[in-house]
C-alpha positions as CSV (number, residue, x, y, z in Angstrom):
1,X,22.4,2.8,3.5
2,X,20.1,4.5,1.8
3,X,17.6,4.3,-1.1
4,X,15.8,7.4,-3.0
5,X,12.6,7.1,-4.5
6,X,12.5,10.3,-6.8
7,X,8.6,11.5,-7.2
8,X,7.1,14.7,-7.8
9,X,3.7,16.2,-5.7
10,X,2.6,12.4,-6.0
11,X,0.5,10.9,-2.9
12,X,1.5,7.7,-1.4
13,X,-1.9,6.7,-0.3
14,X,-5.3,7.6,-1.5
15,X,-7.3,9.9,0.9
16,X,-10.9,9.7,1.7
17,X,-11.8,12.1,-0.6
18,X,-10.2,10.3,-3.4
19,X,-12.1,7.1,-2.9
20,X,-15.3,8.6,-3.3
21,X,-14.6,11.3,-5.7
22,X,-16.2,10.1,-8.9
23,X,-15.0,10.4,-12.9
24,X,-16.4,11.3,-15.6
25,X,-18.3,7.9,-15.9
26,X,-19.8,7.9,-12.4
27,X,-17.1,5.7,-11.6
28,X,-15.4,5.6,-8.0
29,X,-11.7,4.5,-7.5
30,X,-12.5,1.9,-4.8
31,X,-15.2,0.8,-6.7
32,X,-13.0,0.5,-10.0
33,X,-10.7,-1.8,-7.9
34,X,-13.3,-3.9,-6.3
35,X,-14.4,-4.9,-10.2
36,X,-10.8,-5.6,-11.0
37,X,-9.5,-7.7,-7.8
38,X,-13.2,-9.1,-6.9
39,X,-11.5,-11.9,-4.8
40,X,-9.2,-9.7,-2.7
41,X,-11.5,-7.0,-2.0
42,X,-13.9,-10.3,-0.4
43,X,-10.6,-11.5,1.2
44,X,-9.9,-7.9,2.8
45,X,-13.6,-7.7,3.9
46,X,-13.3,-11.0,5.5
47,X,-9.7,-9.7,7.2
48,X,-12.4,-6.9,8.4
49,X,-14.9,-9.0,9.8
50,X,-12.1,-11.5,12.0
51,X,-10.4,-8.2,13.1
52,X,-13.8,-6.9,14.3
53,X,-11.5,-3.5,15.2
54,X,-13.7,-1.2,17.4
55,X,-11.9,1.3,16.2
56,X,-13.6,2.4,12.6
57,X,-10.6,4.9,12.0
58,X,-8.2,1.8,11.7
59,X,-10.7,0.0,9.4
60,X,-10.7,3.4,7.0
61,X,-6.7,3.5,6.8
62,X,-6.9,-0.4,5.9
63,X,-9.3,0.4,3.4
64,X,-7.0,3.4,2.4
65,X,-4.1,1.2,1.8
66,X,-5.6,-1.8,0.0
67,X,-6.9,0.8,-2.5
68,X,-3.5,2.4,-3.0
69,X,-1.5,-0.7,-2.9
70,X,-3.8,-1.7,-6.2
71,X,-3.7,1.7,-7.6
72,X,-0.4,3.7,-6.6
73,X,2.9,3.0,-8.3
74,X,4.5,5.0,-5.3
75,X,2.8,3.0,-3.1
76,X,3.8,-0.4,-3.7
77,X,7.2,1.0,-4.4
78,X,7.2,2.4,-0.4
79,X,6.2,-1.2,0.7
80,X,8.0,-3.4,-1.3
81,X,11.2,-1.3,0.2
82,X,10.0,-1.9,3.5
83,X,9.7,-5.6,2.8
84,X,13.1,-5.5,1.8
85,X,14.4,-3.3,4.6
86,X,15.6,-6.3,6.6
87,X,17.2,-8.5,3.6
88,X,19.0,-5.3,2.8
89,X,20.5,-4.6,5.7
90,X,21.3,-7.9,6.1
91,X,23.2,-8.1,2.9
92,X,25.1,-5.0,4.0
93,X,26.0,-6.6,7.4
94,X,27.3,-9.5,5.8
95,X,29.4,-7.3,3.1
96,X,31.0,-5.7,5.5
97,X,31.9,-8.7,7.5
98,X,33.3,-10.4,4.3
99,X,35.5,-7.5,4.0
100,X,34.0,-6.5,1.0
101,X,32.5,-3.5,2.1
């Protein structure tokens, strides 16, 4: 089984550089989303804290993804097909055993 998720030169997650790069307005990315989700950006930084990862590079491709699952269509795309991974392939395992496959 598979599934195609056409896109053209479009990243999947937000690099470093993209978080910090500022518009015309002065305006970051991350901090754009912090403004609009105020209560899950205090949520992740709580996740943060518990995790207390020694390991800053982890902490940075957290920080990566919560940006991009707020502000990539491709993104969220990619992980809601991952979270679906299982269901689907549990679907097509029951088809087939059903004969209707």
């Amino acid at each position: 089984m598979c599934v195609l998720t056409p896109y053209y030169n479009e990243d999947v997650l937000y690099s470093e550089e993209e978080l910090k790069k500022e518009n015309e307005d002065g305006i970051t990315t991350l901090f754009h989303l912090q403004k609009i989700y105020p209560e899950e950006w205090e949520n992740f930084e709580r996740r943060l804290k518990a995790a207390k990862h020694e390991n800053s590079e982890k902490d940075k491709t957290e920080l990566r993804q919560w940006v991009s699952y707020r502000g990539q269509t491709l993104s969220r795309t990619v992980r809601g097909m991952m979270y679906y991974r299982k269901a689907l392939e549990l679907q097509c395992f029951l088809d087939y055993a059903d004969g209707r496959g």
